[in-house]
PDB file of the backbone (N, CA, C, O) and the ligand in Angstrom, with CONECT records:
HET     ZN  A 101       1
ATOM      1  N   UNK A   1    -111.285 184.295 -65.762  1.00  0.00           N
ATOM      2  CA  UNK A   1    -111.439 183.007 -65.072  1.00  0.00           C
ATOM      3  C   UNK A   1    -112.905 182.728 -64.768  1.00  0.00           C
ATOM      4  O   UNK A   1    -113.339 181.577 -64.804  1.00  0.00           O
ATOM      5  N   UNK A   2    -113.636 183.728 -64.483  1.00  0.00           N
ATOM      6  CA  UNK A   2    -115.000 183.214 -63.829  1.00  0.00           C
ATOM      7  C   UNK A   2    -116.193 182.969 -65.243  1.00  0.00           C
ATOM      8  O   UNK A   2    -117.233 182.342 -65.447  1.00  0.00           O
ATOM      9  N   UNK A   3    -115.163 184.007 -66.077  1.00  0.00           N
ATOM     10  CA  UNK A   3    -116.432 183.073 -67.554  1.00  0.00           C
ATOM     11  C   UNK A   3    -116.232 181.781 -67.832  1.00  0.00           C
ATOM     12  O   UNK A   3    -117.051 181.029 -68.359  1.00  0.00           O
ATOM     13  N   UNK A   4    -114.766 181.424 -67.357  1.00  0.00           N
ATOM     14  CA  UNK A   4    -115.129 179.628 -67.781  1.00  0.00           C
ATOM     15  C   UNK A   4    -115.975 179.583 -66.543  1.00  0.00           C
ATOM     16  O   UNK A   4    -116.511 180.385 -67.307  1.00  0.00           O
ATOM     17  N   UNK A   5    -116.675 179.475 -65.388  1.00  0.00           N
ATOM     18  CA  UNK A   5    -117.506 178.580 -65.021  1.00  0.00           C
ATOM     19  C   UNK A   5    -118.977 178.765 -65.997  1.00  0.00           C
ATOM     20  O   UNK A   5    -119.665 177.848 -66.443  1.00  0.00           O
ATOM     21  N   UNK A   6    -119.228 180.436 -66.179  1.00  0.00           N
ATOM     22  CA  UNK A   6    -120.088 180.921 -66.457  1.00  0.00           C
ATOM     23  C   UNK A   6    -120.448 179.650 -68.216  1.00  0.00           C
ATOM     24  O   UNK A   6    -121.543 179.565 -68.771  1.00  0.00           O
ATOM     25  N   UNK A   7    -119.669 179.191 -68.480  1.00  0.00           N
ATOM     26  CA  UNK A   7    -119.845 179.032 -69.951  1.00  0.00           C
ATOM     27  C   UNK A   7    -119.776 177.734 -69.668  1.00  0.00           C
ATOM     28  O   UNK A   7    -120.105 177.139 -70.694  1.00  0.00           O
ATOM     29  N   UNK A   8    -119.483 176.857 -68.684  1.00  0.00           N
ATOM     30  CA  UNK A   8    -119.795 175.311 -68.384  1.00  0.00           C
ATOM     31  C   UNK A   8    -120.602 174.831 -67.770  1.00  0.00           C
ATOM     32  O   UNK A   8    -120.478 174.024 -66.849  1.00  0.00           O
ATOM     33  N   UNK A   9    -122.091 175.549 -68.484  1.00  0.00           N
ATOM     34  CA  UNK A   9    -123.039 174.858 -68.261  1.00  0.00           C
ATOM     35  C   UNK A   9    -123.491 173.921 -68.296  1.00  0.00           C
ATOM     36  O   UNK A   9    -124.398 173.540 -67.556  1.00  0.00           O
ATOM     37  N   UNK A  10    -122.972 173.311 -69.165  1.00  0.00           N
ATOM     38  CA  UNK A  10    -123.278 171.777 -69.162  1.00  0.00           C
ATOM     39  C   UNK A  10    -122.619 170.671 -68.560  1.00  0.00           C
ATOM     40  O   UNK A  10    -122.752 169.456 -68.710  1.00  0.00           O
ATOM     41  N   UNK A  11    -121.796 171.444 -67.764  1.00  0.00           N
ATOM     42  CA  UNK A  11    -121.671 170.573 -66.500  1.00  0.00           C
ATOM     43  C   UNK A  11    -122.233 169.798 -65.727  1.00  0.00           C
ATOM     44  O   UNK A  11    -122.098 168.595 -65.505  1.00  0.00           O
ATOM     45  N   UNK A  12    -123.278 171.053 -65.083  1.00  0.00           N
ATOM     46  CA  UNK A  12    -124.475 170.653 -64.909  1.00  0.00           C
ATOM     47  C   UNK A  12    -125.110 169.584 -65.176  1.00  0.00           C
ATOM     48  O   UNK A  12    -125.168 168.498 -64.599  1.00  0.00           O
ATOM     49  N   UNK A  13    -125.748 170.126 -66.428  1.00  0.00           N
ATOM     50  CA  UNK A  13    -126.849 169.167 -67.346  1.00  0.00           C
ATOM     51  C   UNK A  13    -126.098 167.665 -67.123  1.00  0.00           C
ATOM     52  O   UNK A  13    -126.869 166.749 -66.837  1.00  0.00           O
ATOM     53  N   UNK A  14    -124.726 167.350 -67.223  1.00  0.00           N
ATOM     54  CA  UNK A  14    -124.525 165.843 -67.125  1.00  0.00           C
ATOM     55  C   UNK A  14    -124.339 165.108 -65.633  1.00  0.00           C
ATOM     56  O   UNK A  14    -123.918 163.968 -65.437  1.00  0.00           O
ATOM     57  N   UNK A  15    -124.906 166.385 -64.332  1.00  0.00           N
ATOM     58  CA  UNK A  15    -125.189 165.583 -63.299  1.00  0.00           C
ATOM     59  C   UNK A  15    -127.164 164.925 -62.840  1.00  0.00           C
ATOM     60  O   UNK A  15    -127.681 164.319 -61.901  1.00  0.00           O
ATOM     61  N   UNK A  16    -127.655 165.547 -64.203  1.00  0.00           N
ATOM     62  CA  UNK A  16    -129.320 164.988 -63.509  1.00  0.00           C
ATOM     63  C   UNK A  16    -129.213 163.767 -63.966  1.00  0.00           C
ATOM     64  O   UNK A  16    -130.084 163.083 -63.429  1.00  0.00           O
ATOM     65  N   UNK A  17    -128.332 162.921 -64.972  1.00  0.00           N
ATOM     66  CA  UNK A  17    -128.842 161.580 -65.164  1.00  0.00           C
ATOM     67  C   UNK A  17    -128.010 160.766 -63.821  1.00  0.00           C
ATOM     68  O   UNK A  17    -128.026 159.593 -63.448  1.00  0.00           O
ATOM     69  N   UNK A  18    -127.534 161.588 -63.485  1.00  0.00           N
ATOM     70  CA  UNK A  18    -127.011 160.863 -62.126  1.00  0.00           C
ATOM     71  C   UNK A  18    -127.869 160.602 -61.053  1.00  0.00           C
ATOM     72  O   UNK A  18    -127.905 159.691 -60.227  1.00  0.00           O
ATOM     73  N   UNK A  19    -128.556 161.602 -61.244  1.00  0.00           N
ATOM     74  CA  UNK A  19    -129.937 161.657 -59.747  1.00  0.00           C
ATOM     75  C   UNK A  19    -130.784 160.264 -59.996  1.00  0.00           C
ATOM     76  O   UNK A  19    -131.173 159.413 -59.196  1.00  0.00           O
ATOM     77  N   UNK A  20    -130.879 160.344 -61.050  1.00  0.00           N
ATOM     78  CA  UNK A  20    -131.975 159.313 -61.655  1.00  0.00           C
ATOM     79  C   UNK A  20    -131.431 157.622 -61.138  1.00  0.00           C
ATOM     80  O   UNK A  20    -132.142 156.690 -60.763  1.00  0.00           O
ATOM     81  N   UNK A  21    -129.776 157.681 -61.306  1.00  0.00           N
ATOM     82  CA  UNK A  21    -128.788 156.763 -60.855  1.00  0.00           C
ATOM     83  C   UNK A  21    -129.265 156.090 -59.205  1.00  0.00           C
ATOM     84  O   UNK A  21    -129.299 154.904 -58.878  1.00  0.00           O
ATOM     85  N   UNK A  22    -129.586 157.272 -58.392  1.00  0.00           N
ATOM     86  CA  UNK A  22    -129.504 156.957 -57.099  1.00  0.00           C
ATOM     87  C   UNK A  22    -130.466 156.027 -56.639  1.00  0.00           C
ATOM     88  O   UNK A  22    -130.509 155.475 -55.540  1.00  0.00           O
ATOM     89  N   UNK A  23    -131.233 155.915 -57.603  1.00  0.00           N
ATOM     90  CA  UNK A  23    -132.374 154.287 -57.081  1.00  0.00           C
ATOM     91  C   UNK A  23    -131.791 152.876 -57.543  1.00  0.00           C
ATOM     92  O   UNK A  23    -132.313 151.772 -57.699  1.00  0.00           O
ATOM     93  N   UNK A  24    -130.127 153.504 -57.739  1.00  0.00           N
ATOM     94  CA  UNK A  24    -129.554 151.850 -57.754  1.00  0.00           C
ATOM     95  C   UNK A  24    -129.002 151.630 -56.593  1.00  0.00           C
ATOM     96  O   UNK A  24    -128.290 150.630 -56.499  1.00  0.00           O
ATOM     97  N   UNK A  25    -129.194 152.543 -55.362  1.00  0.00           N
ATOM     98  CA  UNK A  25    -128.929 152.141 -54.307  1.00  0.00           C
ATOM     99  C   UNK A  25    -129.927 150.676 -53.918  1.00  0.00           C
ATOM    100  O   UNK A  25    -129.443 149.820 -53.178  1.00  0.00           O
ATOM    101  N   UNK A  26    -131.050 150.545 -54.378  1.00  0.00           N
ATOM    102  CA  UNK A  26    -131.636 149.965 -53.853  1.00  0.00           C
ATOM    103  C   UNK A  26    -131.097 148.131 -54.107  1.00  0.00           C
ATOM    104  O   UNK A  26    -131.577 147.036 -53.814  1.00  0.00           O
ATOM    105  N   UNK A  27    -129.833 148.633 -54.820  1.00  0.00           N
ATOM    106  CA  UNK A  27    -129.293 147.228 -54.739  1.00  0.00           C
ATOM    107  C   UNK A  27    -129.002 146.371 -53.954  1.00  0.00           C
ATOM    108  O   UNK A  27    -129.017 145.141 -53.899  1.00  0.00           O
ATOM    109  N   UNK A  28    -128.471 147.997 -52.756  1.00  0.00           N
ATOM    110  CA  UNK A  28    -128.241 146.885 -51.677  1.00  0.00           C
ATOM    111  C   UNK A  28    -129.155 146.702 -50.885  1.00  0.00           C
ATOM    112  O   UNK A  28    -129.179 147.314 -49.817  1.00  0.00           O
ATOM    113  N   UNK A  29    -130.018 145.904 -51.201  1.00  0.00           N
ATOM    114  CA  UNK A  29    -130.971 145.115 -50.662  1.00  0.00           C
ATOM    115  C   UNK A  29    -130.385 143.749 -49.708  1.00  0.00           C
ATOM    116  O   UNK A  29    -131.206 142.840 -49.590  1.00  0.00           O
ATOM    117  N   UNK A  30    -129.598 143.632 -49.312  1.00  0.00           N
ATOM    118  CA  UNK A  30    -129.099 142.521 -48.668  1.00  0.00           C
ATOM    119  C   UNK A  30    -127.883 142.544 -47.949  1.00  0.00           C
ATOM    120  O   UNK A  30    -126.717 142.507 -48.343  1.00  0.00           O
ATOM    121  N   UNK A  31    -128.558 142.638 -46.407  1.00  0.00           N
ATOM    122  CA  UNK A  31    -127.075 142.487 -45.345  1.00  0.00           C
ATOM    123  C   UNK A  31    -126.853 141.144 -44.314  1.00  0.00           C
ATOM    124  O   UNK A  31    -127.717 140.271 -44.221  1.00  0.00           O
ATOM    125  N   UNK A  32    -125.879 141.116 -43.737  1.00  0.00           N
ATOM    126  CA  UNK A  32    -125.954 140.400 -43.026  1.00  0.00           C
ATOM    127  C   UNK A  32    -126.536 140.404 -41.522  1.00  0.00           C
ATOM    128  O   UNK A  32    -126.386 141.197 -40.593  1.00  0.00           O
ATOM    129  N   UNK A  33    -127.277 139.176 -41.657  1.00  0.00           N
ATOM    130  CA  UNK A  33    -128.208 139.349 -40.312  1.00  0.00           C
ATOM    131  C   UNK A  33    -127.267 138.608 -39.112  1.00  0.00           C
ATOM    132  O   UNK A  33    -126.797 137.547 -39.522  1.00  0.00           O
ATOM    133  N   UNK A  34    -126.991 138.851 -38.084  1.00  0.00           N
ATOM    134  CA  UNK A  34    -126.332 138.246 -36.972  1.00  0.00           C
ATOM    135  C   UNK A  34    -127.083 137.656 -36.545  1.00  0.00           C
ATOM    136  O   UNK A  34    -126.487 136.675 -36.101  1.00  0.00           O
ATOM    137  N   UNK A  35    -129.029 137.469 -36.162  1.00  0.00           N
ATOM    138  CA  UNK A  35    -129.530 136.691 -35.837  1.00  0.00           C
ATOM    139  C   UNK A  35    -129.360 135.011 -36.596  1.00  0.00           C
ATOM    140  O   UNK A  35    -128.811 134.010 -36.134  1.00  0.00           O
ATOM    141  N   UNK A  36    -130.240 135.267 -38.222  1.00  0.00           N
ATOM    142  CA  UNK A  36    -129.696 134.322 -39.239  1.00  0.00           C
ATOM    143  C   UNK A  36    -128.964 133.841 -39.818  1.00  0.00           C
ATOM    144  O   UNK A  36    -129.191 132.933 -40.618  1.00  0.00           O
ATOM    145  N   UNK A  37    -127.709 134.404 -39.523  1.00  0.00           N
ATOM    146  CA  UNK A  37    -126.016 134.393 -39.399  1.00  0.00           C
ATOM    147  C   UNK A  37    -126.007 134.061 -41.152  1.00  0.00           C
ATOM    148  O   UNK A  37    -125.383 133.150 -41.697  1.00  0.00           O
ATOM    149  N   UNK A  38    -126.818 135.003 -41.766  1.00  0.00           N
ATOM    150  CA  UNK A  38    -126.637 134.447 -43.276  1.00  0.00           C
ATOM    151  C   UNK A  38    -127.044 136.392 -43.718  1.00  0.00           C
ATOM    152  O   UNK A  38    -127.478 137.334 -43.055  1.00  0.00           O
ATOM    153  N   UNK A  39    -126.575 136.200 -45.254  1.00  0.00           N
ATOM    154  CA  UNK A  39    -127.137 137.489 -45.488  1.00  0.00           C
ATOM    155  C   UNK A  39    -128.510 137.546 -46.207  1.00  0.00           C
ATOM    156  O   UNK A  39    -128.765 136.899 -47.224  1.00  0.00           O
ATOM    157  N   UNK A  40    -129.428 138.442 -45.534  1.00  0.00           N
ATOM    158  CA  UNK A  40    -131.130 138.493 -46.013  1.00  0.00           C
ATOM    159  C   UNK A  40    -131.112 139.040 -46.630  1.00  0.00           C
ATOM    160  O   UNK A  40    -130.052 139.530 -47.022  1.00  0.00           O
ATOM    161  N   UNK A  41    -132.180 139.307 -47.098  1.00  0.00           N
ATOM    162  CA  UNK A  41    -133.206 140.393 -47.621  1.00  0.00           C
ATOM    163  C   UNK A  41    -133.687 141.302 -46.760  1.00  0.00           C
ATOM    164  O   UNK A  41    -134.197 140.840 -45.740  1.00  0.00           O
ATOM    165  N   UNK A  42    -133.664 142.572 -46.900  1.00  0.00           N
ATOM    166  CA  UNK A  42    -133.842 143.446 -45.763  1.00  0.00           C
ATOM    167  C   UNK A  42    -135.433 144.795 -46.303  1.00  0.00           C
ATOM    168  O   UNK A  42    -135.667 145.240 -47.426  1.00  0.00           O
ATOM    169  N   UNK A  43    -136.037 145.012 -45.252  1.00  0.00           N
ATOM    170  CA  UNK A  43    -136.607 146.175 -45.579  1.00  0.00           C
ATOM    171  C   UNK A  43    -136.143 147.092 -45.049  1.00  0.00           C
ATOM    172  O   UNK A  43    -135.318 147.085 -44.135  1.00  0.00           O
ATOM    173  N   UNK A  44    -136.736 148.177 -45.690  1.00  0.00           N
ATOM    174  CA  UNK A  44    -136.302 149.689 -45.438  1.00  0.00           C
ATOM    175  C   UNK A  44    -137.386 150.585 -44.540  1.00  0.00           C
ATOM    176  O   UNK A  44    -138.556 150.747 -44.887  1.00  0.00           O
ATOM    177  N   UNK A  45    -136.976 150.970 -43.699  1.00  0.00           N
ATOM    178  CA  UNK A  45    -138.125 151.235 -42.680  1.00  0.00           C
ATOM    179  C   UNK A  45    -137.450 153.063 -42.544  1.00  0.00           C
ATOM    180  O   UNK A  45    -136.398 153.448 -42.034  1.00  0.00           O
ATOM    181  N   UNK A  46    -138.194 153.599 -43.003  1.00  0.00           N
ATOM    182  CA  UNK A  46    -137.899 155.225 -42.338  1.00  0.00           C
ATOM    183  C   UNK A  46    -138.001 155.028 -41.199  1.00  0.00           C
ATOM    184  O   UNK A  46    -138.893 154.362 -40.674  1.00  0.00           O
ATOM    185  N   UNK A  47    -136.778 155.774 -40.453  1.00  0.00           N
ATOM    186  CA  UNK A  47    -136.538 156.065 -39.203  1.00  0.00           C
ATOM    187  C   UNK A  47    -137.609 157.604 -38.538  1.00  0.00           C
ATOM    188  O   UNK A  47    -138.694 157.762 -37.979  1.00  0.00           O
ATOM    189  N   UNK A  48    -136.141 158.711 -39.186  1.00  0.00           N
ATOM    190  CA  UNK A  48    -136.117 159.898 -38.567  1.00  0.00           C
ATOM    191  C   UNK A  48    -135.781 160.868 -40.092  1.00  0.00           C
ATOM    192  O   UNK A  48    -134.910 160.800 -40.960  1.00  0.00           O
ATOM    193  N   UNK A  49    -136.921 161.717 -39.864  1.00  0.00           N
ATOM    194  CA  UNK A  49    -136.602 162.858 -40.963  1.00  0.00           C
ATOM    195  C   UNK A  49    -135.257 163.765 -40.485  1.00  0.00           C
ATOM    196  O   UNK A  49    -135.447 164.586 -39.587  1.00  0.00           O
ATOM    197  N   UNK A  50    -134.421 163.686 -40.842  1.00  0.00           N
ATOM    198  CA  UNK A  50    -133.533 165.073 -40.235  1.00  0.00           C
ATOM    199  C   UNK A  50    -133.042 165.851 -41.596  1.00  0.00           C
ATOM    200  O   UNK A  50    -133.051 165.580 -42.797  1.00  0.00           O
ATOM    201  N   UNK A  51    -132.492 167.252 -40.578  1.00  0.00           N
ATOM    202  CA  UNK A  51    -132.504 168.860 -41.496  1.00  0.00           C
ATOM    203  C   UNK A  51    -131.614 168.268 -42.665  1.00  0.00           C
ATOM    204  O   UNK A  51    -131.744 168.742 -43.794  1.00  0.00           O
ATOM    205  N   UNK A  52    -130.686 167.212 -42.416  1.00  0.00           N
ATOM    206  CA  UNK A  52    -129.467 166.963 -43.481  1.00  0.00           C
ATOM    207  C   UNK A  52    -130.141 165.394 -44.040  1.00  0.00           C
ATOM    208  O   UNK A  52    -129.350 164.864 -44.820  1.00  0.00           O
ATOM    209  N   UNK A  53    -130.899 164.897 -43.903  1.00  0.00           N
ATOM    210  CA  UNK A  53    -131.220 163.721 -44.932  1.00  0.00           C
ATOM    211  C   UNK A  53    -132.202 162.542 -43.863  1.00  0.00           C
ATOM    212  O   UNK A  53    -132.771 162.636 -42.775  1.00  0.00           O
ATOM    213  N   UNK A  54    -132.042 161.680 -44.675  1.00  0.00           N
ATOM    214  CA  UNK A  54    -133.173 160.662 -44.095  1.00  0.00           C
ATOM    215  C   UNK A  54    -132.833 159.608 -43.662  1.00  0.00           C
ATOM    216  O   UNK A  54    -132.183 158.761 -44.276  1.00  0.00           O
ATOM    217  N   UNK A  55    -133.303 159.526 -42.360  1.00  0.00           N
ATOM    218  CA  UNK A  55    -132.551 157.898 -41.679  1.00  0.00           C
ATOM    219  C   UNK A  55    -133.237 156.732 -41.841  1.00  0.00           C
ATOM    220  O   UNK A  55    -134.439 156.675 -41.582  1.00  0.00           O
ATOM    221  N   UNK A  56    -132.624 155.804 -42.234  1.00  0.00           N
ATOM    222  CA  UNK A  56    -133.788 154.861 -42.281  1.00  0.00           C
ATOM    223  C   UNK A  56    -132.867 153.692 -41.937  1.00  0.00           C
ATOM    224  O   UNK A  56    -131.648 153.623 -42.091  1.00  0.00           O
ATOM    225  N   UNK A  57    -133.943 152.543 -41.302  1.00  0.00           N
ATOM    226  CA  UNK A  57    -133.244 151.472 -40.751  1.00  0.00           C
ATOM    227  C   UNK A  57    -133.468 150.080 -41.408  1.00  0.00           C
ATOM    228  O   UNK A  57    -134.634 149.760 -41.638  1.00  0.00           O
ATOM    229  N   UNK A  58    -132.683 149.408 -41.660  1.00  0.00           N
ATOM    230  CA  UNK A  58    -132.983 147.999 -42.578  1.00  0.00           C
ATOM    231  C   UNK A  58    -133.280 147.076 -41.222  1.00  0.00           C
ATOM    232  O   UNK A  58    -132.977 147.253 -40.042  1.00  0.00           O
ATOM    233  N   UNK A  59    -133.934 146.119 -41.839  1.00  0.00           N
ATOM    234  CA  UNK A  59    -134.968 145.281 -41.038  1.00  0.00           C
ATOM    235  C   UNK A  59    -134.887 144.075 -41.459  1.00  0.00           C
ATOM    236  O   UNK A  59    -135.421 143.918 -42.557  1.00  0.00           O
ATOM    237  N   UNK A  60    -134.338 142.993 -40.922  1.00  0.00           N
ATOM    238  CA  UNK A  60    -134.130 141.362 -41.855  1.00  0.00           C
ATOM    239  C   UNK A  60    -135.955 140.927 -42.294  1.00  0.00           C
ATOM    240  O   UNK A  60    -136.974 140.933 -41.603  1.00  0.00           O
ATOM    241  N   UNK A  61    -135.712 140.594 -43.707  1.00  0.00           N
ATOM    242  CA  UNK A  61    -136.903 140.238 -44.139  1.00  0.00           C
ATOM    243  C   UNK A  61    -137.633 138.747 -43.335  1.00  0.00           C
ATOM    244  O   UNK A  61    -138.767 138.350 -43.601  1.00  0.00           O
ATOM    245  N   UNK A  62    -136.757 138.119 -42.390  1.00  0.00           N
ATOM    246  CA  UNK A  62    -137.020 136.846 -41.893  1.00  0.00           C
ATOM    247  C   UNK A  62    -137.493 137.325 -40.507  1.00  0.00           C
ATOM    248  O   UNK A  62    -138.617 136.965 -40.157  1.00  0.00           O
ATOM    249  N   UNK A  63    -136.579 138.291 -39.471  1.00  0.00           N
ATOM    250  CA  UNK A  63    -136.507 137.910 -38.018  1.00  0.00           C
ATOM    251  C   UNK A  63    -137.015 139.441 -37.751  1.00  0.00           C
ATOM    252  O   UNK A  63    -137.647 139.748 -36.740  1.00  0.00           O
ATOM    253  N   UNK A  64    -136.710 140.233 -38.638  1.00  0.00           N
ATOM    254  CA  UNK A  64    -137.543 141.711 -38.548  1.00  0.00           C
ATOM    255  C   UNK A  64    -136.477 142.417 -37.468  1.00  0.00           C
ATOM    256  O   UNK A  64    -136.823 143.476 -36.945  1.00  0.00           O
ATOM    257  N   UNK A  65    -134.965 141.733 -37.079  1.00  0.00           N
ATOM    258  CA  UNK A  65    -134.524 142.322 -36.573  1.00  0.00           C
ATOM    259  C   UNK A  65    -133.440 143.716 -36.892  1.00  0.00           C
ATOM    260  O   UNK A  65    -132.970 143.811 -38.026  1.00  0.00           O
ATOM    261  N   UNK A  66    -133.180 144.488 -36.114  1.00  0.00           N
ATOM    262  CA  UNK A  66    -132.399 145.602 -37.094  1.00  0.00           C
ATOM    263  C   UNK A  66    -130.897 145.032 -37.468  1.00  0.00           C
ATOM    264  O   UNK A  66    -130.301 144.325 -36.656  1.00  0.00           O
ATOM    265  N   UNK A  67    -130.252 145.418 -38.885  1.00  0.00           N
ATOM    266  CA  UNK A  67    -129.305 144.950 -39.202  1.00  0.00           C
ATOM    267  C   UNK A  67    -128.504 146.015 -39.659  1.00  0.00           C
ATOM    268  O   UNK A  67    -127.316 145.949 -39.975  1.00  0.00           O
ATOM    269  N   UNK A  68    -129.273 147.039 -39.673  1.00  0.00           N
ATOM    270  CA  UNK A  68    -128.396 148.491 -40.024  1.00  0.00           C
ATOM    271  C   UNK A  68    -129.128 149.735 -40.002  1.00  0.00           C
ATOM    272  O   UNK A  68    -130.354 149.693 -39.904  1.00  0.00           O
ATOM    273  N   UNK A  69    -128.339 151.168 -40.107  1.00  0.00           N
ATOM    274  CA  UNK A  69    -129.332 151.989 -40.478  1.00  0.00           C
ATOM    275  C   UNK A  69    -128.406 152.946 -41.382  1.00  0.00           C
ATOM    276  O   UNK A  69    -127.177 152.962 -41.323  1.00  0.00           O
ATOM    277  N   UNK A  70    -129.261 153.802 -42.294  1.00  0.00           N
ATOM    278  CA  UNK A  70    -128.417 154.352 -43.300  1.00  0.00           C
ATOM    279  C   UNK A  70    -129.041 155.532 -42.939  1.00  0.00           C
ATOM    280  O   UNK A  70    -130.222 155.573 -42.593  1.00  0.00           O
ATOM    281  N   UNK A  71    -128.060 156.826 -43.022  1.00  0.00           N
ATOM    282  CA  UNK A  71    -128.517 158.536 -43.704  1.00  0.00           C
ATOM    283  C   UNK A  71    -128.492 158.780 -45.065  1.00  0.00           C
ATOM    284  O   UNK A  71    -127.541 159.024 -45.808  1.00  0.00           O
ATOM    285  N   UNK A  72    -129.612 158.683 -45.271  1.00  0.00           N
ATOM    286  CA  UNK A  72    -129.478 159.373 -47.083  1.00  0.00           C
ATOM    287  C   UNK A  72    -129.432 161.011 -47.065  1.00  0.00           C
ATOM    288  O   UNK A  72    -130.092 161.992 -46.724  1.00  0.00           O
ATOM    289  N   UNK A  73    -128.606 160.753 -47.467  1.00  0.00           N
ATOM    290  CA  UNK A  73    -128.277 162.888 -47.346  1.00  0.00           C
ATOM    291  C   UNK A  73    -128.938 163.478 -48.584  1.00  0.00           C
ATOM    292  O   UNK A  73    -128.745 163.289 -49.785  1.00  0.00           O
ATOM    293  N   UNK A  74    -129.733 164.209 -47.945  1.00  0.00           N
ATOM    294  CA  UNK A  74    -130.271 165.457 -49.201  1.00  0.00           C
ATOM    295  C   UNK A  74    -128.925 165.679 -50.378  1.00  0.00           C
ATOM    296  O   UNK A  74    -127.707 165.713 -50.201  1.00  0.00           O
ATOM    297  N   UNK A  75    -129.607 165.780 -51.381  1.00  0.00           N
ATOM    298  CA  UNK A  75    -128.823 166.073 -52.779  1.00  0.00           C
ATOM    299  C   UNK A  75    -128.606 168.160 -52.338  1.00  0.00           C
ATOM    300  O   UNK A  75    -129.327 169.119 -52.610  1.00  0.00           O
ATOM    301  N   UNK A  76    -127.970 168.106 -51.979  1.00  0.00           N
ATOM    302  CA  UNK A  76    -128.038 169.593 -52.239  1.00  0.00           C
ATOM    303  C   UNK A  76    -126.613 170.237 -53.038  1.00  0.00           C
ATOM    304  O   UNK A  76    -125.388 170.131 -52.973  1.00  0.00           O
ATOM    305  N   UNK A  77    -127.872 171.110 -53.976  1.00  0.00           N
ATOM    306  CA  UNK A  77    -127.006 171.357 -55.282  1.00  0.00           C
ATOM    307  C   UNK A  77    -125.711 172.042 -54.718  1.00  0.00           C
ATOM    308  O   UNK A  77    -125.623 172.739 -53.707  1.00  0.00           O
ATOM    309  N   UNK A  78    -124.499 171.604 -55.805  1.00  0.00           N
ATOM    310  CA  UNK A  78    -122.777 171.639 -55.148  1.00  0.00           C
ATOM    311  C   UNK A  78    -123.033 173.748 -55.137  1.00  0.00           C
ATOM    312  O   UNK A  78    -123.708 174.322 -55.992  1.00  0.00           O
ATOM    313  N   UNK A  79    -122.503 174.277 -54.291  1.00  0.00           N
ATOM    314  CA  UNK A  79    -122.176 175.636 -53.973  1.00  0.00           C
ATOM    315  C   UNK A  79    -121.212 176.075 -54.319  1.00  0.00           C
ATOM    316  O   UNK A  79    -120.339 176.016 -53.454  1.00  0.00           O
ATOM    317  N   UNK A  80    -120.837 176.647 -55.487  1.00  0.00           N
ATOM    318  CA  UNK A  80    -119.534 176.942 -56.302  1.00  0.00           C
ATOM    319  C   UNK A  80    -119.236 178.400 -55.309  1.00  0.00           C
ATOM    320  O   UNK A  80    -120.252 179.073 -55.130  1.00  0.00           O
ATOM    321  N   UNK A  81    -117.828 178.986 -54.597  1.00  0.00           N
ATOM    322  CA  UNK A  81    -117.712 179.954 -54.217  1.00  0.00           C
ATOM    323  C   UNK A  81    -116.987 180.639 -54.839  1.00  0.00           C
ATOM    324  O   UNK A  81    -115.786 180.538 -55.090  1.00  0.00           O
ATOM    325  N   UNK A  82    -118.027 181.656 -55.207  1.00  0.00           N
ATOM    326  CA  UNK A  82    -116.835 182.616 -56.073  1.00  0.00           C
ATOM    327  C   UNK A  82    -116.148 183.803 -55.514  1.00  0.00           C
ATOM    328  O   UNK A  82    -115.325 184.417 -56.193  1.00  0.00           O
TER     329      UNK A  82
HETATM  330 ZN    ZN A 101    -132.673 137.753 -39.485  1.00  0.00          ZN2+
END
């Protein structure tokens, strides 16, 4: 059993074009603002570094007020237990 993991290496290999994927987050570029009662354009403002990922808070591109905040969680590689 444990040589099939040993021999599906390329498992792997077909999760880095995924990493590359994760700057299509930047799609969501647009929430709704409760000030402008419409949905903006938002910036991305780093918050807070933390041990498990990165906080950062969106910012209406009009009123600069906060409209959200996201954790981007560290990629940390999956831990197979054998
Ligand atoms: Zn606004």
């Amino acid at each position: 059993m444990d040589l099939k993991y040993y021999s599906n290496p390329a498992g792997d290999q077909t999760r880095q074009p995924r990493r590359e994927g994760m700057f299509k987050n930047f799609d969501a570029t647009e929430l709704f603002c409760q000030k402008c009662k419409q949905a903006v354009p938002v910036r991305k403002r780093l918050l807070i570094v933390l041990p498990d990922g990165d906080k950062y808070e969106y910012l209406c591109a009009y009123c600069a007020s906060s409209v959200g905040t996201k954790i981007e969680r560290n990629q940390k590689p999956l831990t197979i237990i054998v």
